[in-house]
DRENPA-3360 file (N, C-alpha, C; in nm, 2 decimals, always signed):
BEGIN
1 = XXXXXXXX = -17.54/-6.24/+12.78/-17.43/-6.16/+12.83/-17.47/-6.09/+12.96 ~ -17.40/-6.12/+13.06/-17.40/-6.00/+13.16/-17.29/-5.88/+13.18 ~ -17.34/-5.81/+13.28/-17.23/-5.68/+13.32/-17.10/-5.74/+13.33 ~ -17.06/-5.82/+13.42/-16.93/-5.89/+13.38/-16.86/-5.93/+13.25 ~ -16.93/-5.99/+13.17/-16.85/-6.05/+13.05/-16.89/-5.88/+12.95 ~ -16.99/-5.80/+12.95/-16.96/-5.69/+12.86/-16.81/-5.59/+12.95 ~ -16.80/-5.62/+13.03/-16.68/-5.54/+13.08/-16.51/-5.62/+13.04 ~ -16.59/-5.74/+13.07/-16.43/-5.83/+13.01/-16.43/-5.83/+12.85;
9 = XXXXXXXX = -16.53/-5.85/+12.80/-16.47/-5.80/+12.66/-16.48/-5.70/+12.59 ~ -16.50/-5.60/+12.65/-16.45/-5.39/+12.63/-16.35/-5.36/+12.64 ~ -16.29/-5.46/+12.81/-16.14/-5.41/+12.86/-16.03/-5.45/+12.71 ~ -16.11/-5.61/+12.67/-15.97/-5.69/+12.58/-15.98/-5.64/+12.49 ~ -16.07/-5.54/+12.44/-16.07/-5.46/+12.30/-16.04/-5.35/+12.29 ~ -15.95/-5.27/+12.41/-15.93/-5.15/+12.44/-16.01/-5.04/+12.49 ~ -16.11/-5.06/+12.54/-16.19/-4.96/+12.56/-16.13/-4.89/+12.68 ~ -16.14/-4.77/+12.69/-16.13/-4.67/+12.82/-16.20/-4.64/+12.90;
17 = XXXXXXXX = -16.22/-4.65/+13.08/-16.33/-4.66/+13.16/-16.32/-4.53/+13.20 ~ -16.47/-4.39/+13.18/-16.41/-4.33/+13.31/-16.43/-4.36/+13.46 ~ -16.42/-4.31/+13.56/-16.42/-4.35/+13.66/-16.55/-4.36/+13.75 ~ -16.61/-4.47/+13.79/-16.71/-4.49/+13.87/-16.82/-4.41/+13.88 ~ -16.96/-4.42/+13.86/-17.01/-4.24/+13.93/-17.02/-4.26/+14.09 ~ -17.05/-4.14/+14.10/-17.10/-4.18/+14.29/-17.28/-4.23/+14.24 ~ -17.33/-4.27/+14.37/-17.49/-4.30/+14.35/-17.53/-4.17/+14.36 ~ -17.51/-4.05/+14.44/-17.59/-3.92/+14.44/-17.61/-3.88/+14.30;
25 = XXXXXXXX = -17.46/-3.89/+14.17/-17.50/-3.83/+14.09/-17.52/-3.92/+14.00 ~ -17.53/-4.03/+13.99/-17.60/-4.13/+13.97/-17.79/-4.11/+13.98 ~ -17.87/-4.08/+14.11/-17.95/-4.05/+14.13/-17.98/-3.93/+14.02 ~ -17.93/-3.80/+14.04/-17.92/-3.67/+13.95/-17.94/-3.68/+13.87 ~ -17.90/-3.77/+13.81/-17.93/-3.75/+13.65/-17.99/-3.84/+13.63 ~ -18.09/-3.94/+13.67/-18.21/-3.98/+13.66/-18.30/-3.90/+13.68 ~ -18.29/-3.82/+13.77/-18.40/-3.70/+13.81/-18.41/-3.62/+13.68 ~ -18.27/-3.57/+13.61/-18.24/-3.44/+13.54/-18.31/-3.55/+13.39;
33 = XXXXXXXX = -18.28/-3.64/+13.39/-18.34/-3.71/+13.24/-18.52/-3.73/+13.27 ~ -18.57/-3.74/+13.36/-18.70/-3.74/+13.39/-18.74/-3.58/+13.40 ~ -18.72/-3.47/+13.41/-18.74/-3.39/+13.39/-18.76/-3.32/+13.24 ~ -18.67/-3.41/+13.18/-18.65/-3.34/+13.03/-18.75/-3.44/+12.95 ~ -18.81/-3.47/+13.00/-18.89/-3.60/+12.92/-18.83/-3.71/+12.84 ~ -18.68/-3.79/+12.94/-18.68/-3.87/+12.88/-18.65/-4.00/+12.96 ~ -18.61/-4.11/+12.92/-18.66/-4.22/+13.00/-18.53/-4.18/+13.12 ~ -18.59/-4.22/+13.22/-18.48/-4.22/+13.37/-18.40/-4.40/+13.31;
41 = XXXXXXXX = -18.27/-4.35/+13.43/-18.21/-4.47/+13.41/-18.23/-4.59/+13.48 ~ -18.25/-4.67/+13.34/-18.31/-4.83/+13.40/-18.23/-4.89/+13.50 ~ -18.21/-4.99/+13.55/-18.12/-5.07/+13.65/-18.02/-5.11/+13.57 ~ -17.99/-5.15/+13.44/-17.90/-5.21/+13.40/-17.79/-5.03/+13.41 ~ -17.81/-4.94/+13.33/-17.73/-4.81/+13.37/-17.68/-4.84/+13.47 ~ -17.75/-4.80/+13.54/-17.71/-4.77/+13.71/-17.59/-4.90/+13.72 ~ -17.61/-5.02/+13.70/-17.53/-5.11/+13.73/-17.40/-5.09/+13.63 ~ -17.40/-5.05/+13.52/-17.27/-4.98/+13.46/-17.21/-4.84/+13.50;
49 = XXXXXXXX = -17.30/-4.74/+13.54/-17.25/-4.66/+13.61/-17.18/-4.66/+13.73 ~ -17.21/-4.74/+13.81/-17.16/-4.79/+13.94/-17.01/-4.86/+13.91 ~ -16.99/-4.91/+13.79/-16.87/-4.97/+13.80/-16.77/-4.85/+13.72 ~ -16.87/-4.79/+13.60/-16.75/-4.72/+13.52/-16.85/-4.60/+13.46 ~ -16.81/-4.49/+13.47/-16.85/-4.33/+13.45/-16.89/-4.33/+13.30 ~ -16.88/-4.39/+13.24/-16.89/-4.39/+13.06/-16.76/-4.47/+13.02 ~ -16.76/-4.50/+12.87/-16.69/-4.63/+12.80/-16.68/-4.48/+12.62 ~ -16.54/-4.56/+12.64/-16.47/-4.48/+12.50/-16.44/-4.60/+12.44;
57 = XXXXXXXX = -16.42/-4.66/+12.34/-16.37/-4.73/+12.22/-16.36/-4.64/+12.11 ~ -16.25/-4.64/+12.10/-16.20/-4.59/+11.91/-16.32/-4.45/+11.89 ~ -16.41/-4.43/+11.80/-16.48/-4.34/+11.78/-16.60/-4.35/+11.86 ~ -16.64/-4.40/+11.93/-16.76/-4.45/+12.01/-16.77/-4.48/+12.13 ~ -16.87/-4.40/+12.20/-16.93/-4.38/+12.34/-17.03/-4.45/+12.38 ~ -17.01/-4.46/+12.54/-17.15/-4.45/+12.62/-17.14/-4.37/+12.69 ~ -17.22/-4.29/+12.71/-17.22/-4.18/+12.78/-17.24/-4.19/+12.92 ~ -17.18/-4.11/+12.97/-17.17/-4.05/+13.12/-17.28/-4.04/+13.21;
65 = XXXXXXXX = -17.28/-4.02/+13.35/-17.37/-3.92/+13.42/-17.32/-3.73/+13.42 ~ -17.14/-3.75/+13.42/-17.11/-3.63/+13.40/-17.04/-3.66/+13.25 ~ -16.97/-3.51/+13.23/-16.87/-3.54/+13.11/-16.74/-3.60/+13.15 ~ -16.71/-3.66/+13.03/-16.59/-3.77/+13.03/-16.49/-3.70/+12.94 ~ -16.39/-3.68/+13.05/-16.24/-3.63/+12.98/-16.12/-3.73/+13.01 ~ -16.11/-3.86/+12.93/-16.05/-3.96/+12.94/-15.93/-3.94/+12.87 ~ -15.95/-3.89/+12.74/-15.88/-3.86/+12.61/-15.82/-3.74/+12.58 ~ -15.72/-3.70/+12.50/-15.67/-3.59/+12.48/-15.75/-3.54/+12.38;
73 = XXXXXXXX = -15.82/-3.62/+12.31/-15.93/-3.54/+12.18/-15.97/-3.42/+12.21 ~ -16.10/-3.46/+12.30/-16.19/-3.39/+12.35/-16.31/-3.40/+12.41 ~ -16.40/-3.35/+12.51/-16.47/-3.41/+12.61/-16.57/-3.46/+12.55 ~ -16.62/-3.58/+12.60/-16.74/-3.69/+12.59/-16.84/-3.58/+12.64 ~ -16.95/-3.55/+12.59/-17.08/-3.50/+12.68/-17.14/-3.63/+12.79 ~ -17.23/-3.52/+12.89/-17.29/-3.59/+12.94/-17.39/-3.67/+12.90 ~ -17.45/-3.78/+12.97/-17.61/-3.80/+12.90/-17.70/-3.75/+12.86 ~ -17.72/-3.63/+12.99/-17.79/-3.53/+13.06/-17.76/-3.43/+12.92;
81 = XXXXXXXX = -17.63/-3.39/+12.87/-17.63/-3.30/+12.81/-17.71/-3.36/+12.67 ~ -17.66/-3.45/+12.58/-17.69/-3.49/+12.49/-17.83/-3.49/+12.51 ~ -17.88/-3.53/+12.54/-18.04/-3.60/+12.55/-18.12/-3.45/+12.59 ~ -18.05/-3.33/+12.67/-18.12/-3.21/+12.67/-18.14/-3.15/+12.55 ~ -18.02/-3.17/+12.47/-18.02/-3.12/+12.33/-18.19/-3.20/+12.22 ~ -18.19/-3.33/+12.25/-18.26/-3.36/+12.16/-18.41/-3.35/+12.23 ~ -18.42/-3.33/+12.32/-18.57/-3.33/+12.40/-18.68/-3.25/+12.34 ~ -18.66/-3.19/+12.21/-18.75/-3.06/+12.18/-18.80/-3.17/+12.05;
89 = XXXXXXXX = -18.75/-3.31/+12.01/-18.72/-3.38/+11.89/-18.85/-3.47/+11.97 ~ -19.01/-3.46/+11.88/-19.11/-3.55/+11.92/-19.11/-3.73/+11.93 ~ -19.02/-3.76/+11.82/-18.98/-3.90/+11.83/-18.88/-3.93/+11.97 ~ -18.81/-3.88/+11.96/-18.75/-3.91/+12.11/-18.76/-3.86/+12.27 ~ -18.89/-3.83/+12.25/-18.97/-3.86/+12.38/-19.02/-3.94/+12.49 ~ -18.96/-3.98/+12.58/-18.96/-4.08/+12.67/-18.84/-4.22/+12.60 ~ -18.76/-4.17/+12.53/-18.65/-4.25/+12.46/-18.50/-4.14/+12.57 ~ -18.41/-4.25/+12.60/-18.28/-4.16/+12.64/-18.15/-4.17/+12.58;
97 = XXXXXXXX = -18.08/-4.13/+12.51/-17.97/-4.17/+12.42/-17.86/-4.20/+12.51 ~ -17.79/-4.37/+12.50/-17.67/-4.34/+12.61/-17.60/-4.38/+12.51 ~ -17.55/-4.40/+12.37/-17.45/-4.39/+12.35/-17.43/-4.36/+12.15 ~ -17.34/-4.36/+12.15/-17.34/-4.33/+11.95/-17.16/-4.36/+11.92 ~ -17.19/-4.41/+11.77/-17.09/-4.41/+11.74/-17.08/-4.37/+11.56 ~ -17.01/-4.39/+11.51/-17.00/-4.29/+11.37/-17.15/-4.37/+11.27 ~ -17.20/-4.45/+11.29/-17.30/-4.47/+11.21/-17.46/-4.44/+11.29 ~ -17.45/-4.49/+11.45/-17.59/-4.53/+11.49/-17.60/-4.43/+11.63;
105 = XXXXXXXX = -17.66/-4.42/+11.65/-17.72/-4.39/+11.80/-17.75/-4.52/+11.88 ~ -17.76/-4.51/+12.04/-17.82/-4.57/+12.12/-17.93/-4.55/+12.21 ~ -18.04/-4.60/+12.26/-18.12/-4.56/+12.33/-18.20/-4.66/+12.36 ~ -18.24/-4.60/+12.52/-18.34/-4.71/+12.55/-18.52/-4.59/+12.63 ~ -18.57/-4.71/+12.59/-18.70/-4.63/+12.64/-18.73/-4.63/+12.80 ~ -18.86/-4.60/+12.82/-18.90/-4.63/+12.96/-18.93/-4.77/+13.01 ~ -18.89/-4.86/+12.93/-18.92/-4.97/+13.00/-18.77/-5.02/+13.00 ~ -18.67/-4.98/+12.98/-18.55/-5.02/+12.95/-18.49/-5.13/+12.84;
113 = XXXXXXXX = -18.60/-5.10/+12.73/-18.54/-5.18/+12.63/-18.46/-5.13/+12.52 ~ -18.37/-5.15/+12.45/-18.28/-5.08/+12.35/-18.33/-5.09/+12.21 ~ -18.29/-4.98/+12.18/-18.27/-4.97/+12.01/-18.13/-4.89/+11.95 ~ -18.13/-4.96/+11.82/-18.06/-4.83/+11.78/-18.12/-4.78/+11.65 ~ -18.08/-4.66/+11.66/-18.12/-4.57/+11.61/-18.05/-4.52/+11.47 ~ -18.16/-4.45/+11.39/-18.03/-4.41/+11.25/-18.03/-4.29/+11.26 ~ -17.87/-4.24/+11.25/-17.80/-4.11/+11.37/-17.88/-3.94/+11.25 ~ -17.94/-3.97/+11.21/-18.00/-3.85/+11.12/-18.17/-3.87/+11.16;
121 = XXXXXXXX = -18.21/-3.98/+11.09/-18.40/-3.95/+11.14/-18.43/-4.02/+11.24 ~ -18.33/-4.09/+11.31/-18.40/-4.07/+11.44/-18.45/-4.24/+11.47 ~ -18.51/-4.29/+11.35/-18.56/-4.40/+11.30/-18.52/-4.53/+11.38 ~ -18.56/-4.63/+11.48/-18.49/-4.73/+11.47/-18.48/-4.82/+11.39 ~ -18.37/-4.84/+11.40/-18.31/-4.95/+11.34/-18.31/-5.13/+11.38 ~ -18.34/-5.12/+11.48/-18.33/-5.27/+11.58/-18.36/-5.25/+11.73 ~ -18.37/-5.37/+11.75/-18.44/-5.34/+11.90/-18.36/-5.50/+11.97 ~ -18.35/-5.45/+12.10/-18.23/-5.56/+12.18/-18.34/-5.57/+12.26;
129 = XXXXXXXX = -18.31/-5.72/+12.27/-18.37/-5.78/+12.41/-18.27/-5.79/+12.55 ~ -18.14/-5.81/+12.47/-18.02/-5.77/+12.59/-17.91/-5.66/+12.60 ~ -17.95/-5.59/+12.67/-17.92/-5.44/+12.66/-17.72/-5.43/+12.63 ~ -17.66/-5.54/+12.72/-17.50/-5.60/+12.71/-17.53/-5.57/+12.57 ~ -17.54/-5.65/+12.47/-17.59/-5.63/+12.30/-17.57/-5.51/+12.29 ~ -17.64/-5.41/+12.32/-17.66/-5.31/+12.23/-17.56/-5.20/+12.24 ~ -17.48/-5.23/+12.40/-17.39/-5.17/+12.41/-17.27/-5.15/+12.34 ~ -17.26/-5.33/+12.35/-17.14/-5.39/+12.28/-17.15/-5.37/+12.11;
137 = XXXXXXXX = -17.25/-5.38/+12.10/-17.30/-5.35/+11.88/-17.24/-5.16/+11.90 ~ -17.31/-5.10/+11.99/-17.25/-4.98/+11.98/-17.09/-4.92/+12.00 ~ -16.98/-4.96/+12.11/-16.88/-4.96/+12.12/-16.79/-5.02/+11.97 ~ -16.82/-5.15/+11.92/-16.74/-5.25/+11.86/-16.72/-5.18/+11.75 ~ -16.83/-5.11/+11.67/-16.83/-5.01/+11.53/-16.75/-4.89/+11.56 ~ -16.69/-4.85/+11.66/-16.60/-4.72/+11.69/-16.46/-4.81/+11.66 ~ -16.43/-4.92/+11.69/-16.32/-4.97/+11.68/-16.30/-5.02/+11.54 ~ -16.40/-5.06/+11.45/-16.36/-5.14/+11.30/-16.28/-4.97/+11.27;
% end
């Protein structure tokens, strides 16, 4: 799967885009996630960021560079924010969380490989070789 086909089949499943980041704050919060000890954003990010600010499906995110107010619910946190929250958490050290949905977590490390994660200990659960995957496994469980 590439960035194109995980965007054509998000759009046909309803998903919500927010809006593009700029690359400055694109850059920012690679900086701000490398400060907090956790992984900066791989290239594959950056190439979803550039097209769309974060991804809503049903109960399930990918998170932002900033916060996402797409929805009348209520606001998506940032990356930055979530991931500052868990930084004091020894297992998730040099791991960055970009997305969750009512069962799993998402994250990838410093080399930009994914897992998910089980949303209480932290634990992975699986590990992607194609990050599209782990997005799309993450988004699709907000919508069952």
């Amino acid at each position: 799967m590439n960035l194109d086909e995980f965007f054509s089949s998000m759009k046909s499943n309803g998903a919500l885009l927010a809006h593009a980041a700029p690359a400055n704050i694109i850059t920012i919060a690679s900086g701000t996630l490398q400060n907090i000890r956790a992984a900066t954003l791989p290239p594959f990010m950056i190439d979803f960021y550039k097209m769309a600010g974060g991804m809503i499906l049903g109960d399930a995110y990918i998170f932002g560079p900033e916060e996402i107010n797409i929805t009348k619910k209520f606001p998506v946190p940032s990356i930055i924010d979530v991931n500052r929250e868990i930084s004091n958490i020894p297992q998730m050290r040099g791991k960055t969380i970009f997305g969750r949905n009512d069962l799993f977590l998402f994250a990838f490390d410093a080399f930009g490989i994914c897992f998910m994660l089980d949303n209480l200990t932290l634990k992975p659960m699986r590990k992607y070789d194609d990050p599209w995957r782990a997005m799309t496994d993450c988004l699709i469980v907000g919508k069952i």
